[in-house]
MIZA-842258 format. One line per 8 residues: number of its first residue (from 1); their letters; for each residue x, y, z of N, C-alpha, C. Coordinates in nm, 3 decimals, decimal comma. Layout:
// MIZA-842258
NUM = a = X Y Z X Y Z X Y Z ~ ...;
END
This chain:
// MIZA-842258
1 = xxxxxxxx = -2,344 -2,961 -2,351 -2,257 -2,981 -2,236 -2,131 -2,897 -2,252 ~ -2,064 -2,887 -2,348 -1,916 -2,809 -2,395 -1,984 -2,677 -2,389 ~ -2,089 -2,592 -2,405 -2,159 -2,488 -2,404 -2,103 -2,468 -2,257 ~ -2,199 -2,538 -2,177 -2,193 -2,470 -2,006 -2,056 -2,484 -1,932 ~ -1,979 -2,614 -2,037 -1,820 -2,532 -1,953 -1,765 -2,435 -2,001 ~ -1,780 -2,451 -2,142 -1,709 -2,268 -2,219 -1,779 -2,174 -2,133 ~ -1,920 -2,171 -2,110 -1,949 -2,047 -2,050 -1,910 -2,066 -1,861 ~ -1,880 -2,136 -1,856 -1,862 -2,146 -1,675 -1,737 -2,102 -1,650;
9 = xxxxxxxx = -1,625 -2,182 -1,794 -1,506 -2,108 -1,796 -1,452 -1,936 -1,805 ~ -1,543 -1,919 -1,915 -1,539 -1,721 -1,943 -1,607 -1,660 -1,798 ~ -1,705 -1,689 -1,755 -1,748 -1,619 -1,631 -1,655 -1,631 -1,549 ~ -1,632 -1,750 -1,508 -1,516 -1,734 -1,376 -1,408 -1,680 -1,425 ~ -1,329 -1,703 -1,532 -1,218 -1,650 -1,555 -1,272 -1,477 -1,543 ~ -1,373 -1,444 -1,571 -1,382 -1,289 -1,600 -1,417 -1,253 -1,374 ~ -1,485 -1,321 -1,343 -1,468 -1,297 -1,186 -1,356 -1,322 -1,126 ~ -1,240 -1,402 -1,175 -1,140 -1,431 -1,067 -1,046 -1,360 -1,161;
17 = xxxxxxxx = -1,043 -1,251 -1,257 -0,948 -1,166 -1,289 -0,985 -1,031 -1,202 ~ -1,121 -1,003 -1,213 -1,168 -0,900 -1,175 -1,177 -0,859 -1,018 ~ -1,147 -0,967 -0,966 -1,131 -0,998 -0,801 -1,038 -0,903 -0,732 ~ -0,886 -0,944 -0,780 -0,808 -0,954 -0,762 -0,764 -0,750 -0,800 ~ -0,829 -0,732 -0,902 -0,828 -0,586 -0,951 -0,890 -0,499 -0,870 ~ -1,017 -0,544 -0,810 -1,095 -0,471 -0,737 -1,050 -0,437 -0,619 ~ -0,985 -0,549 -0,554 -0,939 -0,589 -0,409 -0,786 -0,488 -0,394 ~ -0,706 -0,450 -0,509 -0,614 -0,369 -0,529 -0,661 -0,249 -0,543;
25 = xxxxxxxx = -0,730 -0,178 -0,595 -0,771 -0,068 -0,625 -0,864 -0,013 -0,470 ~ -0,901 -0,149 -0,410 -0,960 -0,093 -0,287 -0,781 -0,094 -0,183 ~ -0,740 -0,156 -0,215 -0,641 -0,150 -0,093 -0,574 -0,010 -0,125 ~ -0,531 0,026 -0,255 -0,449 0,188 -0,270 -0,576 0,271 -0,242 ~ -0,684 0,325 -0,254 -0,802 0,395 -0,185 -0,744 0,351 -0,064 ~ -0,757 0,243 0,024 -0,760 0,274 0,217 -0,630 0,353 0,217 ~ -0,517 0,314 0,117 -0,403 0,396 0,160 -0,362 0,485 0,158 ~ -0,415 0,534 0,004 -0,456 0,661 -0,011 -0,520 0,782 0,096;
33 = xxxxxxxx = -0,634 0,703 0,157 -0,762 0,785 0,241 -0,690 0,804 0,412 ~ -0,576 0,685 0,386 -0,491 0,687 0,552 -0,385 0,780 0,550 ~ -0,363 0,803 0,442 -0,233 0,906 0,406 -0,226 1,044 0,431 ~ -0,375 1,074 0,350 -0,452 1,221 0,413 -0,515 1,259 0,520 ~ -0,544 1,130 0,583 -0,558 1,169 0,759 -0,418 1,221 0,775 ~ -0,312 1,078 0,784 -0,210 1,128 0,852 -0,157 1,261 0,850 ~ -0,174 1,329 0,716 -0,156 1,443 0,663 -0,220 1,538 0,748 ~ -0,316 1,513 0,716 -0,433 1,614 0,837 -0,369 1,629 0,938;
41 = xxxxxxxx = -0,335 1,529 1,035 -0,291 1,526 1,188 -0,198 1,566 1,174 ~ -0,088 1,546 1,119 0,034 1,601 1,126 0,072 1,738 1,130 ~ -0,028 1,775 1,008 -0,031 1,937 1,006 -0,116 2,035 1,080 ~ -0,209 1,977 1,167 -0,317 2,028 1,252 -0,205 2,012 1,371 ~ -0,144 1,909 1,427 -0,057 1,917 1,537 0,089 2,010 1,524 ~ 0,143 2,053 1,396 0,246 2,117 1,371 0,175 2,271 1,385 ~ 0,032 2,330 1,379 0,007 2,435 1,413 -0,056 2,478 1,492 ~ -0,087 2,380 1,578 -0,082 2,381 1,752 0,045 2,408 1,839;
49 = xxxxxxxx = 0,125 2,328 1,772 0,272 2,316 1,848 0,341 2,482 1,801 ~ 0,322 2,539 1,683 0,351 2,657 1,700 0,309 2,736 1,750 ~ 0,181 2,749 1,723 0,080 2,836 1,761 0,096 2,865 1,941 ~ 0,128 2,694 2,011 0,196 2,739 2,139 0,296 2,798 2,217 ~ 0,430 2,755 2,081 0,523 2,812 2,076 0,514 2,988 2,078 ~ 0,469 3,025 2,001 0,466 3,176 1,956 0,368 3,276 2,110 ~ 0,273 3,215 2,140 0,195 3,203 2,257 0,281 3,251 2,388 ~ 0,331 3,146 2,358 0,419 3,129 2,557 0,507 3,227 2,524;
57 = xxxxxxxx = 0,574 3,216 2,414 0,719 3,327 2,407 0,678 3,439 2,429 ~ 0,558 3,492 2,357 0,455 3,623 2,365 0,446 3,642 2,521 ~ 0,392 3,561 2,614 0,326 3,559 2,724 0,459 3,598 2,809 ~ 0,553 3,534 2,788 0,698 3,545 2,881 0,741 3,671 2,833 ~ 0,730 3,736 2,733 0,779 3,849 2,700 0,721 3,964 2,774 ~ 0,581 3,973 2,776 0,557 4,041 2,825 0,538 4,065 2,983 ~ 0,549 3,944 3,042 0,531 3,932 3,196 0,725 4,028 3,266 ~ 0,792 4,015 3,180 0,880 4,064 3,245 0,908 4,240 3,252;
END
């Protein structure tokens, strides 16, 4: 009987440490993986926004 609580004790203690580790290491990964989108977009829209910039100024330059 003292057998299956020592061992009921070490298992759970080893699942409800390991829980808690896993569940962190997944939350910095989503934040991680949301960071480099944002990254992405930010810098895909900063060379649009020039790219229009440089565009129109080009286009007005030469129309006159």
């Amino acid at each position: 009987m003292l057998a299956v609580l020592f061992s009921l004790t070490i298992g759970g203690g080893l699942l409800i440490g390991w829980l808690p580790f896993a569940f962190t290491v997944a939350i910095y990964a989503l934040e991680f993986g949301i960071a480099f989108i944002q990254a992405y977009i930010f810098s895909i829209l900063t060379c649009v926004y020039l790219g229009d910039a440089f565009h129109l100024h080009g286009h007005e330059e030469h129309a006159h």
